[in-house]
C-alpha positions in Angstrom: -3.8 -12.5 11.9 -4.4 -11.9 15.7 -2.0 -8.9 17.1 -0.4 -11.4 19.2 0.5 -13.6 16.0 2.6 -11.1 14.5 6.0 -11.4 13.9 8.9 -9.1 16.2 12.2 -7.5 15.1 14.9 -9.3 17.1 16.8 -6.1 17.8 13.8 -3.6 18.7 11.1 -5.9 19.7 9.0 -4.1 18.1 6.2 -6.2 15.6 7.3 -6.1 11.7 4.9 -4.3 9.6 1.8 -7.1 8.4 2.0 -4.9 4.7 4.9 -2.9 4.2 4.9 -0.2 1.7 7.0 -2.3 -0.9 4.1 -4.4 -1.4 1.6 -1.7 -1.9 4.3 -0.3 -5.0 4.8 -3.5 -6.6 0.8 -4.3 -7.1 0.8 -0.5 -8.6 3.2 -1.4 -10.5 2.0 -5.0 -11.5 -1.0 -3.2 -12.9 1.0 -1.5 -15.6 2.3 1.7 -12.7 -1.2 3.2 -12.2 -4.6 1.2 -10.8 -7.0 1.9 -8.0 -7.5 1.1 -4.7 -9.5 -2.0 -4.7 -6.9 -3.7 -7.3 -4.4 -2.8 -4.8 -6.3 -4.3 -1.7 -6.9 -7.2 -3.6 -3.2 -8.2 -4.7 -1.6 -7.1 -1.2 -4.1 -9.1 0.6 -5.5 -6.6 2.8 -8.8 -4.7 3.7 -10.1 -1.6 1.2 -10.2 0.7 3.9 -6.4 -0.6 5.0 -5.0 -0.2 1.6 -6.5 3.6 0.8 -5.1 4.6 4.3 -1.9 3.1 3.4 -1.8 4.6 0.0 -3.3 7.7 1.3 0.0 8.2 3.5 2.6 7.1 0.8 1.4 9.7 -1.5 1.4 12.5 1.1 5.0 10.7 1.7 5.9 11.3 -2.0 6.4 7.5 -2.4 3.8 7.2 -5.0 1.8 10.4 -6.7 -2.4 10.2 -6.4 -4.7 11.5 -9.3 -8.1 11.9 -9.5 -10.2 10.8 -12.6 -13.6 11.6 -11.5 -14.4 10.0 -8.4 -11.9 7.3 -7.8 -7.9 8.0 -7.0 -6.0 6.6 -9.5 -2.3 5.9 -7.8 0.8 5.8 -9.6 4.2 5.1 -9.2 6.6 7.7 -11.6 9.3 5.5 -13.2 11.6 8.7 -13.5 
């Protein structure tokens, strides 16, 4: 979608977030609560690189926890 497509709060007029974090937590937790980044990209819709930033920043947030198994990041969201 072209920048000037999006979509603008009424109130702020600022543009709505395209993905917004909600979406990147339900496809985690579609997937059982713990997948990679590429299964993520895929069921938001969005670019590889776009989803790993975006999940990159949520767990440095503390929305959703990262692990490591080898070389790929493994993100999770804690039911607790």
């Amino acid at each position: 979608m072209a920048p000037d497509e999006r979509d603008r709060d009424d109130e702020t007029g600022q543009f709505t977030e395209e993905y917004p974090p909600d979406d990147f937590v339900a496809a985690i937790e579609a997937d059982g609560g713990a997948t990679g980044t590429k299964d993520v990209a895929d069921a938001v819709g969005c670019s590889y690189e776009l989803a790993y930033k975006k999940l990159r920043q949520m767990a440095d947030d503390g929305t959703i926890d990262r692990r490591k198994v080898g070389n790929v990041n493994l993100w999770v969201v804690d039911d607790g």
